[in-house]
SEVOLUM-822675 format. One record per residue (C-alpha): residue number from 1; x, y, z. Coordinates in Angstrom, 2 decimals, always signed. Layout:
N
- resi east north up
- NUM X Y Z
...
//
This chain:
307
- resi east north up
- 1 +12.50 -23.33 +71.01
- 2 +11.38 -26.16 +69.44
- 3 +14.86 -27.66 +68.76
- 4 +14.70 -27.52 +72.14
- 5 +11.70 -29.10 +72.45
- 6 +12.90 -31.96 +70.55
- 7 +16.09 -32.51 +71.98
- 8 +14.33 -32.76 +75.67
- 9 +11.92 -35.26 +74.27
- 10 +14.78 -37.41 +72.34
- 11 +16.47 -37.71 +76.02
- 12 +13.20 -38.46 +77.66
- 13 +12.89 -40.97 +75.06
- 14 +16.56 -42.66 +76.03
- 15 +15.97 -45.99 +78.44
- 16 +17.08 -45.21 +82.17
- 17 +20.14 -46.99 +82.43
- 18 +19.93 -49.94 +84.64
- 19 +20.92 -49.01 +88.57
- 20 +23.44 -50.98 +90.46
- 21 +22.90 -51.35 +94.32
- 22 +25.94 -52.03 +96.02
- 23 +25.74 -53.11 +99.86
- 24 +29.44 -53.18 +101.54
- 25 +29.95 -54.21 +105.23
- 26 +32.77 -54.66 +107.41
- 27 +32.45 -56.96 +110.29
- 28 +33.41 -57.40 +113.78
- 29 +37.36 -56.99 +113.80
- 30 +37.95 -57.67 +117.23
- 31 +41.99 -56.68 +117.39
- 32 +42.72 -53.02 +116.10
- 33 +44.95 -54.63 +113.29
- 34 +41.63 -56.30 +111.63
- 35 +39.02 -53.47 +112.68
- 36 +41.77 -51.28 +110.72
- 37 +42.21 -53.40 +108.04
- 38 +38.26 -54.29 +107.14
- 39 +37.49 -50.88 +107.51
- 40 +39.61 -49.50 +104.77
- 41 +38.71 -52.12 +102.34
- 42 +35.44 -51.40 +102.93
- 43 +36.02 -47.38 +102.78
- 44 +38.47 -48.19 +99.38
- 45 +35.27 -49.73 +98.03
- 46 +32.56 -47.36 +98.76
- 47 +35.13 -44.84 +97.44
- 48 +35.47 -47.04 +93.90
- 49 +31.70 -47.73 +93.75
- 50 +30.57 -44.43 +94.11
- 51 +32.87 -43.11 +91.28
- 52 +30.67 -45.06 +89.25
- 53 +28.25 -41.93 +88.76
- 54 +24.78 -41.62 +89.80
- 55 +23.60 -44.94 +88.40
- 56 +25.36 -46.46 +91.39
- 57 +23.68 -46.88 +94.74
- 58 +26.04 -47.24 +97.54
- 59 +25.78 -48.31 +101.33
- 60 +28.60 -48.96 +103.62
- 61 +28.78 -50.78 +106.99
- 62 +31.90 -49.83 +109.22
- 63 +32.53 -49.80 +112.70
- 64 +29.53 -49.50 +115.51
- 65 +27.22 -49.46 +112.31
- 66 +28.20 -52.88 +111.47
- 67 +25.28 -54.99 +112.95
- 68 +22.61 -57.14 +112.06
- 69 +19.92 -54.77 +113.03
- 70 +21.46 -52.49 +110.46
- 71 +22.29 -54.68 +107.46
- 72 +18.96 -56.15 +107.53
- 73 +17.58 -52.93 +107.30
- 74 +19.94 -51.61 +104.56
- 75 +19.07 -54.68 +102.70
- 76 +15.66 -54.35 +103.26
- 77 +15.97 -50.41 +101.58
- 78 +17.59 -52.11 +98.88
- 79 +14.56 -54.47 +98.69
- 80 +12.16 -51.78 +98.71
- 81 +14.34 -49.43 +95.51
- 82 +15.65 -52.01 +92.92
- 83 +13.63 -53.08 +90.48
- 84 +13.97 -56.25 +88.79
- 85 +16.45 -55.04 +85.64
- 86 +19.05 -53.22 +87.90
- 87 +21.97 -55.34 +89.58
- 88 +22.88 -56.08 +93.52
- 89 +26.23 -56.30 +94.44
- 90 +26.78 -57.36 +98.40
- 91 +30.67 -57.59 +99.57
- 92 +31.13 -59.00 +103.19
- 93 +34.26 -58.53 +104.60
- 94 +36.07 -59.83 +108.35
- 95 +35.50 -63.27 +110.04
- 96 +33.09 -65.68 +109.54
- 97 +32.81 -68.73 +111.12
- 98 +31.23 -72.18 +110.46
- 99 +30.68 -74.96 +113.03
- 100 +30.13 -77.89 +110.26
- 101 +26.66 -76.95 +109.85
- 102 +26.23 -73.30 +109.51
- 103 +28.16 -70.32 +108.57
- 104 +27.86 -66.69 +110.40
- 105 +29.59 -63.50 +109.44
- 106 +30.78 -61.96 +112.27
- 107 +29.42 -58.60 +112.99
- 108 +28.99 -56.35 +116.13
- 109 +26.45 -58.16 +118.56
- 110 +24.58 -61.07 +117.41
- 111 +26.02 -63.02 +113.74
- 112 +23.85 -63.51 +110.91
- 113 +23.90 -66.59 +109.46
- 114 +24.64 -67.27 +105.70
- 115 +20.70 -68.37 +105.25
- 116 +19.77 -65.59 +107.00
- 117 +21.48 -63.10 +104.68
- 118 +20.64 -64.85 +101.99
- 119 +17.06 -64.86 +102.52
- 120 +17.22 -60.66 +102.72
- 121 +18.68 -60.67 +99.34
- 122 +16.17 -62.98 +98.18
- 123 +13.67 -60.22 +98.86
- 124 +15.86 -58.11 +95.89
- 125 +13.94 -57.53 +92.81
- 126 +16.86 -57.17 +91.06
- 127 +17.39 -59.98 +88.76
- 128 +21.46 -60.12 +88.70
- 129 +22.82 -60.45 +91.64
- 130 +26.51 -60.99 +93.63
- 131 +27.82 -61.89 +96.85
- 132 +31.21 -61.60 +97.51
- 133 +32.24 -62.98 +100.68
- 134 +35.76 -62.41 +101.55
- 135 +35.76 -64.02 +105.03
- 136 +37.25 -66.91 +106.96
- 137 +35.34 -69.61 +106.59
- 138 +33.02 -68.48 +103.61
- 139 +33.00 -71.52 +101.48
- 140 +30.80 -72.62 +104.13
- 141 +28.42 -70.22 +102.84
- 142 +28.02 -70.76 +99.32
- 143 +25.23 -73.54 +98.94
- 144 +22.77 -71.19 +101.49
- 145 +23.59 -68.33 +99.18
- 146 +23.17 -70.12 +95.91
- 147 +20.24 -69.02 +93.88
- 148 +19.56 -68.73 +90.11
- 149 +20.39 -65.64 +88.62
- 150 +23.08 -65.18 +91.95
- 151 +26.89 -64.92 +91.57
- 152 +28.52 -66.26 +94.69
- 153 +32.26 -65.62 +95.59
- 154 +33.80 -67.14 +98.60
- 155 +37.65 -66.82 +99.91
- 156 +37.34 -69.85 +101.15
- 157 +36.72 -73.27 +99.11
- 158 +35.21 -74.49 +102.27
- 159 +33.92 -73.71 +105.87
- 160 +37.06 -75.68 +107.33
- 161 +39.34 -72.70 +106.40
- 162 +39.26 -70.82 +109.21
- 163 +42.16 -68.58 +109.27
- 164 +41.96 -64.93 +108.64
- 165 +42.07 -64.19 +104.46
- 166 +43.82 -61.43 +102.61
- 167 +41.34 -62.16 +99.57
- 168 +39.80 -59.19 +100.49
- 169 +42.59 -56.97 +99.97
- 170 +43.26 -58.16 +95.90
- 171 +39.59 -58.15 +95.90
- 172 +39.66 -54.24 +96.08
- 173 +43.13 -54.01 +94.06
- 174 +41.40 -55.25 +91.20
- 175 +39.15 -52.81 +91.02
- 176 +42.06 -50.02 +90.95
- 177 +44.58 -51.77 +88.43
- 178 +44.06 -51.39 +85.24
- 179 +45.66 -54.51 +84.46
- 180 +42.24 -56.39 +85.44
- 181 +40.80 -55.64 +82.33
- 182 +42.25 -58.83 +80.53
- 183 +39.78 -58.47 +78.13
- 184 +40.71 -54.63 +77.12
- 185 +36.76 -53.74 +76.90
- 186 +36.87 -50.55 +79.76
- 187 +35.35 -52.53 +82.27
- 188 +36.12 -55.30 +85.14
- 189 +34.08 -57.69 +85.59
- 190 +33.20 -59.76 +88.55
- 191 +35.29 -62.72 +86.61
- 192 +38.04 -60.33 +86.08
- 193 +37.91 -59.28 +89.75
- 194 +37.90 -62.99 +90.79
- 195 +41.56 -64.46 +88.65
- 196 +43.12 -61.07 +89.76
- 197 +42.64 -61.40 +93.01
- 198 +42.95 -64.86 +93.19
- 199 +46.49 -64.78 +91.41
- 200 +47.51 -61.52 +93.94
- 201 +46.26 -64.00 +96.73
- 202 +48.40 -67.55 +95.87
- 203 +51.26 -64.94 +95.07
- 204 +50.74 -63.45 +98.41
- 205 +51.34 -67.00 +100.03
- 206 +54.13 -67.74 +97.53
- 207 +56.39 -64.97 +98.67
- 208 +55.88 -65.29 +102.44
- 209 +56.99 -69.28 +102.31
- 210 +53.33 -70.12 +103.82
- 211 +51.05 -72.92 +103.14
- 212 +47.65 -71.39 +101.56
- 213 +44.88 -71.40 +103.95
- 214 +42.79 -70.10 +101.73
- 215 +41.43 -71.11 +98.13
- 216 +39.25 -68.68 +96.50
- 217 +36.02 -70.68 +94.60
- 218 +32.66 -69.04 +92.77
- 219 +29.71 -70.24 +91.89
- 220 +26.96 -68.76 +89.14
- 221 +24.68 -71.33 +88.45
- 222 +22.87 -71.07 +91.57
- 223 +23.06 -75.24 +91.60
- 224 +25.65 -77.78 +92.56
- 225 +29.02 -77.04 +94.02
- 226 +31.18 -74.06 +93.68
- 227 +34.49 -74.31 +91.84
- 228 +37.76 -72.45 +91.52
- 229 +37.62 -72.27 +87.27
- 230 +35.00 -71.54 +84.72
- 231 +33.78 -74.37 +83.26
- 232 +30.99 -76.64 +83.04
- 233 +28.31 -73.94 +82.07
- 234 +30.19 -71.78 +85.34
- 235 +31.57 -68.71 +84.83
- 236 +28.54 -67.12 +82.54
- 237 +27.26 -65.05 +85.09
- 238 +30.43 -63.72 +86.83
- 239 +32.23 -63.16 +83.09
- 240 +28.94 -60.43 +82.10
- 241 +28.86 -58.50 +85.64
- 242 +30.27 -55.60 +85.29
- 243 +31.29 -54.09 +88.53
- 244 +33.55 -50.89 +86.88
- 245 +33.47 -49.46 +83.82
- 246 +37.04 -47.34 +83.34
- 247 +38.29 -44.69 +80.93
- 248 +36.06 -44.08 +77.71
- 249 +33.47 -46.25 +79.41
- 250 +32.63 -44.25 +82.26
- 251 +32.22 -41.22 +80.20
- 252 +29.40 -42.81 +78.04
- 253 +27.84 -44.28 +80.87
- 254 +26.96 -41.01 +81.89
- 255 +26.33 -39.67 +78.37
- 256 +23.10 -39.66 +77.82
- 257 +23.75 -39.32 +73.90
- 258 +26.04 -42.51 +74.35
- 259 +23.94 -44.46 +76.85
- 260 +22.46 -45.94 +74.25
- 261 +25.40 -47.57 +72.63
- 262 +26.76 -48.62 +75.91
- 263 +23.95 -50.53 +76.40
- 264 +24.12 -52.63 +73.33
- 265 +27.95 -52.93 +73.60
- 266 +27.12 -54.93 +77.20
- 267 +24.19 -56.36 +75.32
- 268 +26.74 -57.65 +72.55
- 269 +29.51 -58.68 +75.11
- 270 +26.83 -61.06 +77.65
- 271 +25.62 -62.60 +73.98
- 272 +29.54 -63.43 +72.77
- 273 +30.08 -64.78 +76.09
- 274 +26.99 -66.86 +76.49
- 275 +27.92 -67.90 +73.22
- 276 +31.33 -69.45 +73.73
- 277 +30.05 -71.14 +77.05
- 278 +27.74 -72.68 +74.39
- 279 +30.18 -73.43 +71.75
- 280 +30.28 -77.10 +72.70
- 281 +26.54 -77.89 +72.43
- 282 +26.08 -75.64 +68.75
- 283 +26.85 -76.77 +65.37
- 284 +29.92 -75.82 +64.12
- 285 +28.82 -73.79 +61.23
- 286 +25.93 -71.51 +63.70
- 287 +28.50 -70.81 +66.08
- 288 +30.50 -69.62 +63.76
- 289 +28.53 -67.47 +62.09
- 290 +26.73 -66.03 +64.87
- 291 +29.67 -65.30 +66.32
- 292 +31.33 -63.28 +63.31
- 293 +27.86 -61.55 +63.65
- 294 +28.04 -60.23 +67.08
- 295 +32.22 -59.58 +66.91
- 296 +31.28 -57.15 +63.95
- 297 +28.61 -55.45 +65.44
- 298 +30.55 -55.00 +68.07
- 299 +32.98 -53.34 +66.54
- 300 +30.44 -50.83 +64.56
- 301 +29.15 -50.27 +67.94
- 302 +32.68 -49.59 +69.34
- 303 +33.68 -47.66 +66.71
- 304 +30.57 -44.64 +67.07
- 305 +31.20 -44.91 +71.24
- 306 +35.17 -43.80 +70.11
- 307 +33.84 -40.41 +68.26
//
């Protein structure tokens, strides 16, 4: 009994792990071929999410639901739950459009407008956060979505690219090929997510003969313009955000014995990539050595989530 005892206080003692709310919505259609189209990327995603355990908090917007009326009050539920240390994902995927002054994402009934949507996830505790808008026209929405401590993705390098994207489509492939995982640590990350599909998408353009209407850019600063390559302190953000952890990964994650571990493995990873975005500004010698620091603790941490 009281080994019990102590093992149900040694869990109660473990740190919650962090929640992720993830907010997926497929607009207005408005030919069967899109309506079909959104709402299976949408479904594929809410599918993927979900497998992430119970840590992950997902809504999806298909169909009739898909209006402003309801993603304002999903977002506004999200606003009430997070708290400041979990993450917000929100993927928007359809049409948008942009008159040379404002972007909307086209949903069923009246648009929202980028600084509308925007100003709903402002209301997010949550810290982290990442929009991922896979629409026509969505580089017109990046500057009204910008915000420090906010990962923006738009298919679109501006809001003059109107025509219909298949961004969308590598968007979700990335998240079920393995290959993703450049860096070989279990997980995607939003950056990861971003050159896959990217690559799929120029491919895609390649192969039918077609000019490329569309040009994929990010930004993570929350400040200045967005770009199409990390760089120039971008990249940070989008490079720590994990949006699936695979194999061995997902079993600690729900582990409470390994939670733990996982935890300072992401820790470890965000401080080795803050520190090579860094590398420029550091002496030589400190990089260096904090560097070999974190790689080996890394690896000790590793090693015990492998038993």
């Amino acid at each position: 009994m009281r080994a019990l005892i102590a093992l149900a206080l040694c869990a109660l003692a473990l740190p919650v792990r962090a929640a992720t709310w993830f907010v997926v919505v497929a607009g207005l259609g408005g030919e069967p071929d899109y309506e079909q189209r959104f709402t299976a990327a949408a479904n594929d995603l809410d599918r993927i999410f979900k497998s992430e355990g119970p840590s992950a908090h997902v809504a999806t917007l298909t169909g009739a639901q898909a209006t402003a009326a309801q993603l304002r009050e999903t977002l506004e539920n999200v606003a009430r739950d997070a708290k400041p240390d979990d993450d917000f994902v929100l993927v928007l995927i359809g049409h948008g459009s942009f008159d040379g002054v404002e972007y909307k994402f086209n949903l069923v009934g009246p648009d929202l407008t980028a600084a509308a949507i925007g100003s709903l996830c402002d209301r997010i505790a949550a810290r982290r956060q990442l929009i991922v808008d896979t629409t026509s026209a969505s580089g017109g929405a990046v500057q009204a979505f910008e915000r420090p401590g906010r990962a923006v993705v738009a298919a679109t390098k501006s809001g003059t690219e109107k025509n219909a994207t298949v961004f969308a489509r590598y968007w979700v492939e990335a998240l079920q090929d393995p290959s993703a995982d450049i860096d070989k640590s279990d997980s995607i990350s939003a950056l990861e997510a971003f050159n896959y599909a990217t690559r799929k998408t120029a491919a895609f353009y390649d192969s039918q003969k077609r000019l490329a209407t569309e040009h994929a850019v990010f930004n993570d600063t929350g400040v200045g313009q967005p770009v199409r390559q990390v760089g120039d302190g971008q990249g940070a953000l989008l490079s720590s955000f994990t949006l699936l952890r695979l194999g061995t990964s997902r079993q600690a994650a729900n582990d409470p014995a390994k939670r733990v571990l996982l935890e300072r493995k992401d820790d470890l990873e965000q401080k080795i990539d803050t520190l090579k975005y860094q590398k420029a500004a550091m002496d030589p010698g400190d990089y260096k050595k904090q560097l070999t620091d974190a790689l080996v603790e890394l690896a000790k941490v590793q090693e015990e989530l492998d038993k």
